[in-house]
N, C-alpha and C positions, 0 to 999 in steps of 0.2 A: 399500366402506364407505359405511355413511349418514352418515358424515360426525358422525354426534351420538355414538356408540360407538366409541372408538378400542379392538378386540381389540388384546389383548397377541399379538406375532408370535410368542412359545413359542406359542401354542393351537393353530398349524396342524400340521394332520397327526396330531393326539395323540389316542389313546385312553383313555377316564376309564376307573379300574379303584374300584369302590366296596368300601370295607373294613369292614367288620363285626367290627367288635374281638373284640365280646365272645365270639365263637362260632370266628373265626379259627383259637385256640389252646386247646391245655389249661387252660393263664394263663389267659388272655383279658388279656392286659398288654402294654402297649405294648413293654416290654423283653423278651416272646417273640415278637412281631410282626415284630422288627427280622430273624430269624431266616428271613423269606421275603423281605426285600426283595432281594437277588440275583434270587431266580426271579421275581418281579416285573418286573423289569429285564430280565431272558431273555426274559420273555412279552412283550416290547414295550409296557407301557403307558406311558403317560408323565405321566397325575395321578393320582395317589392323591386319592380323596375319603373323607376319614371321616366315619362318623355321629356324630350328636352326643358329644363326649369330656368333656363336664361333669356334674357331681352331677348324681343321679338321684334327684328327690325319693320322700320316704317317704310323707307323707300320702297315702290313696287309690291307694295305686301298686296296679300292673297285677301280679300273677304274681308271682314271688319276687325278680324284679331288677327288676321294672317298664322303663317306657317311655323309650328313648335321649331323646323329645321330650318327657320332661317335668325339666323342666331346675329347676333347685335355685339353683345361681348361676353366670352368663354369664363371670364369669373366673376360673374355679377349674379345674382336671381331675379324673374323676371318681375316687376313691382305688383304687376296684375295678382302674382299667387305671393305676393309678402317680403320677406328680406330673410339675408344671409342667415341671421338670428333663430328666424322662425322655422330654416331649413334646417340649421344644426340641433336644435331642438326636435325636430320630426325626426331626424337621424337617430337619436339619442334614446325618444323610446322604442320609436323601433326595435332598436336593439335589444331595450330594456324587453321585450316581449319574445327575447330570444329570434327575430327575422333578422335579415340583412337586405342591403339596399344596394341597389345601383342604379346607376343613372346613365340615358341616353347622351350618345357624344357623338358630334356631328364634326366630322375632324375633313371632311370634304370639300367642303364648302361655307362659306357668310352670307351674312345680311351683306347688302349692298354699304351700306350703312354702318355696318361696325366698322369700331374706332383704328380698324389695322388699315382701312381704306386708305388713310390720312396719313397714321401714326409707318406702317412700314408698308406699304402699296407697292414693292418688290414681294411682297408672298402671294402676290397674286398671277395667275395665267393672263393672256389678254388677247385680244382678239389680231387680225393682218393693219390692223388701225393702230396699233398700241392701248383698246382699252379694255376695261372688265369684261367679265363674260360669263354666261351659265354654263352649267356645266353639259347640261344638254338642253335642250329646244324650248321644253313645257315648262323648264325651274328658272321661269323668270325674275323670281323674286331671291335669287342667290347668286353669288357669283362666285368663280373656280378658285381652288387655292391649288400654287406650283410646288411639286413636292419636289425637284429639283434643287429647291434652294434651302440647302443645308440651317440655313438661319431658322425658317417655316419648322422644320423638326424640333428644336428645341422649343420654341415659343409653344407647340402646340404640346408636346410633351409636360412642360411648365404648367401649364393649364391643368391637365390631369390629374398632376400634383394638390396644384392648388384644391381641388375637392375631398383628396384624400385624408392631408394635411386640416384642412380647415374642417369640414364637417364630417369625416371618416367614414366616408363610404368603402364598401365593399367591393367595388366594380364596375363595368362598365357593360354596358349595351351600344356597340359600335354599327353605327347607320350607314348602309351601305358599303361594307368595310371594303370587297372588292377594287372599289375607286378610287382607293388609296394604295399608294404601293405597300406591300408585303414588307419588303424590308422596316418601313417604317413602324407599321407594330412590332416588329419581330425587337425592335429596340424601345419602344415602347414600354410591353410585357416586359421588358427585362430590367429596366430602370424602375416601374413601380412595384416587381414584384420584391426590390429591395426595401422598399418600404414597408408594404405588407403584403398578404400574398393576397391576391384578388383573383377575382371571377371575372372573365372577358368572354361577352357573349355575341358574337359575328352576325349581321344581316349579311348573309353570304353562301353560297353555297360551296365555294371554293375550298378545296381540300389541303389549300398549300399555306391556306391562314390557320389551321392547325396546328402545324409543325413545331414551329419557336411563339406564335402570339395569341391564340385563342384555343379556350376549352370548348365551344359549342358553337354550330353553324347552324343555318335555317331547315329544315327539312320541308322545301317548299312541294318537291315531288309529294311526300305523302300529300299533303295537302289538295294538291291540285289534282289527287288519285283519288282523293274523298270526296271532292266536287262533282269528282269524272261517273263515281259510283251511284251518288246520289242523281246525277242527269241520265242515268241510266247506259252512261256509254262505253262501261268498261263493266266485269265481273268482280263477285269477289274474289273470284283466284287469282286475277288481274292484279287486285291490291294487293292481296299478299305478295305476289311476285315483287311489286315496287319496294317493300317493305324490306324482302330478303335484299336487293339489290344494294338497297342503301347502306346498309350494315354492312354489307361485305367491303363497301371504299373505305368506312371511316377509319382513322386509325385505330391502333390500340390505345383505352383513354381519353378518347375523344370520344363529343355526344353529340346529337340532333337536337334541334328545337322542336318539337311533336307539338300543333297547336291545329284547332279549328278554325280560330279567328284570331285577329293582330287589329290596331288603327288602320296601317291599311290597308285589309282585307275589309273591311268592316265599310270602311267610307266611300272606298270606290269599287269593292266587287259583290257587296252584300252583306248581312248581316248573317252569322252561322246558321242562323234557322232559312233564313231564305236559300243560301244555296243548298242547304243537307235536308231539308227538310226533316220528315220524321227520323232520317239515320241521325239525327244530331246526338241522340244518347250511345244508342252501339258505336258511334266513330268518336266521341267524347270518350268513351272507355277503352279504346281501342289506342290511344295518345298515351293514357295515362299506363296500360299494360305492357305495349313496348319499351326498351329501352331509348332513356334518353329522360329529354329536360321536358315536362309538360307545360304548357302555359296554359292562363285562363286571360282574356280581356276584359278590360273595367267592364262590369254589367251582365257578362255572361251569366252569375251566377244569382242576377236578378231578376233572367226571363228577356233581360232587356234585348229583342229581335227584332230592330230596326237598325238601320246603318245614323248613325254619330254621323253629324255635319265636323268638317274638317277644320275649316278658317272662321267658323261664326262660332257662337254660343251656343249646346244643345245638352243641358244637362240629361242625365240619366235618372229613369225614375228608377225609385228602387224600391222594391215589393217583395215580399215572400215566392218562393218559386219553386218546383219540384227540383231546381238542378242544382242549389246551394245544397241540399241533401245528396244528390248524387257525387257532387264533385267534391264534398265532406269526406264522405265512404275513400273515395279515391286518393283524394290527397294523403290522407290516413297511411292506407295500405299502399301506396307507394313510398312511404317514408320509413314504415316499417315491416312490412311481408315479404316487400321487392326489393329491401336495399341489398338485401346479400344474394341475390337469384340472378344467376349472369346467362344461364343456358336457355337460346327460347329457340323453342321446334315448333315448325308448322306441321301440323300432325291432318296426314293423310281424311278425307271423309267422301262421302257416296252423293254428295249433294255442291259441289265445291265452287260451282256459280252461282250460289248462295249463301256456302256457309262458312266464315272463317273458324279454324279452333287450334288452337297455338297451345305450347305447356312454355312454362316459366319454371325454373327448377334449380337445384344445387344438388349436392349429398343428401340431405333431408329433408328438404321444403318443395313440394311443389304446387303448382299455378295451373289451373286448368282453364280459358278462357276460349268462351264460344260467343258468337254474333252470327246473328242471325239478319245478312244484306238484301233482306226482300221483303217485300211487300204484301207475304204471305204465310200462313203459317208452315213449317220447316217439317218433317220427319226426315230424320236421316243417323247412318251410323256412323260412328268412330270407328276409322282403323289400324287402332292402335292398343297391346296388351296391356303393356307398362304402367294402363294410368288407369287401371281397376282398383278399383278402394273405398273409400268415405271420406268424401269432402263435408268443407261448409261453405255453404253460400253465403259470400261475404255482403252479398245487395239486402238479400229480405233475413239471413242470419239461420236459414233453416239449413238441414243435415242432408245431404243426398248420397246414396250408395251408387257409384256409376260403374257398370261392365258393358266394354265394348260390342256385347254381344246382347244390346239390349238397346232396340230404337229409340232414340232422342225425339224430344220434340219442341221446339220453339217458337212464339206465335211472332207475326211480321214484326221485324225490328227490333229483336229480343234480343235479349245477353244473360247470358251466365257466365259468373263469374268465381270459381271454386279454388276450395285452399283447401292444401291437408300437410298436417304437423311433420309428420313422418312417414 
């Protein structure tokens, strides 16, 4: 720990599972939502984060349901997915099922149309005219809030409360946290963590919301290194490179977001499968093997690989799928293989524009993870002594004796994924 960020000791090991209400279900209501929290629970995740669950302003709205982030008023729920009731209630088992919960906060920006327009129209920025304004060019359906005005900090702080207080949430998923000033969560985090100690997870990459107000920031580079690999325009030694990079800024204590897909990614850059194509499984394992917070998107673990309409209605179908079993396996073993293994080494190989293989390790336990980034099948060596032994493959459960001094082979888009006791 840096010592200034006390994480809550629920966060280790846990994977964020992002919900997408409105498309989830036929409903789209939090009281048919409640309907998958079992398989939820089966799938190993263990936060639920929802997008924003509060009115969704009408002025200028987006498409026929308009924008989760353009918000109406900060402690209401939106009547579309049910009421205050129905939300504390969902909270409640949740918990019962041993998960915790937090929720999207849009602390940037409003609806046109919420009631602070009227009610305190000083928290607002405004244009060389004196009036509202977005916050940039394309967010017309929002208008800027001035973090200048000492008043704005407590009202929005107030709010925060209000969820923790009222239906005892665990946290927050902060949207676009950059665009708010720093100081402001740094006061923030530090009034709710008197409350209870919460999870605060950054849409950011900034290193400085670290410090005093969040546990986890985006790891947008891996991501866009996993895009870069699958369109063929970088190597795998490329990603590993980005990978070491990353870790070396974060503080001590602090973690990445490791995800393939997000809302949106999914809506306006593609669906995981569209841009990864076949790497989607080795780079699906590859999130969940690194350090840090892994996320899954509503659907990923249905198959579902189409991009989600944003502003309309487009439920998710949901089907059996080979990746609800893979991303089972992983949630699993990142909650208990990986929670105590801090040491991860890129370990040397003879084929390195193809093949990643990293050791995860402590005093006793170590991780041996290979991927195979081609489109072909792999021979190649390890060169490294240290990780001669007998693992278990944690994917198909079988026993493999590995010495460095003995060619691998892995067919296009493969992974191994080895564990040994001691």
């Amino acid at each position: 720990m840096n010592g200034k960020i006390k994480t809550p000791a629920w966060v280790a090991g846990k994977t964020i599972y992002e919900v997408n209400l409105r498309q989830f279900t036929k409903e789209g209501t939090i009281k048919a939502f409640e309907a998958h929290l079992q398989r939820l629970k089966d799938l190993g995740v263990g936060i639920l984060w929802f997008m924003p669950i509060q009115p969704i302003g009408k002025k200028n709205r987006k498409g026929t349901l308009g924008s989760y982030y353009s918000i109406r008023n900060y402690t209401e729920v939106n009547p579309e997915f049910g009421t205050l009731d129905d939300f504390k209630s969902l909270v409640q088992k949740i918990h019962d099922l041993g998960m915790k919960v937090i929720i999207d906060w849009v602390a940037n920006h409003t609806a046109w149309d919420h009631h602070w327009t009227v009610d305190y129209p000083e928290y607002y920025d405004r244009d060389e005219k004196g009036n509202f304004k977005p916050p940039v060019k394309d967010w017309e359906d929002v208008i800027h809030l001035d973090y200048g005005n000492p008043d704005l900090w407590n009202a929005m702080i107030d709010a925060m409360k209000f969820w923790i207080n009222e239906a005892g949430i665990d946290g927050f998923r902060c949207d676009m946290a950059h665009l708010v000033t720093t100081l402001f969560w740094n006061r923030a985090r530090q009034v709710l963590d008197v409350m209870k100690p919460v999870y605060m997870l950054a849409e950011s990459e900034n290193y400085d919301l670290l410090e005093y107000a969040f546990d986890t920031i985006y790891n947008w580079k891996l991501m866009h290194a996993m895009n870069d690999i699958a369109s063929g325009k970088i190597s795998a030694n490329n990603l590993a490179e980005v990978i070491v990079n990353e870790f070396q800024y974060l503080p001590e204590g602090a973690s990445s977001l490791n995800f393939t897909s997000n809302h949106d990614e999914n809506s306006w850059q593609g669906s995981a499968i569209e841009r990864l194509h076949y790497y989607l499984e080795p780079l699906t394992v590859l999130t969940f093997m690194i350090p840090g917070r892994p996320l899954i998107y509503s659907g990923q673990e249905a198959g579902n690989y189409r991009r989600l309409k944003f502003f309309d209605k487009d439920e998710i179908e949901w089907k059996e799928d080979k990746m609800f079993g893979l991303y089972q396996k992983l949630t699993k073993f990142k909650a208990t293989k990986l929670l105590h293994l801090s040491n991860i080494n890129f370990i040397k190989n003879d084929c390195q524009d193809a093949i990643i293989s990293l050791s995860i390790s402590n005093e006793k336990h170590k991780v041996l993870v290979i991927l195979n980034l081609s489109g072909k099948k792999q021979g190649f060596y390890i060169k490294c002594s240290d990780i001669n032994r007998d693992y278990n493959n944690v994917v198909d459960g079988q026993k493999l004796s590995f010495s460095c001094h003995d060619q691998l082979s892995l067919e296009s888009y493969g992974y191994l994924i080895l564990w040994k006791d001691h």
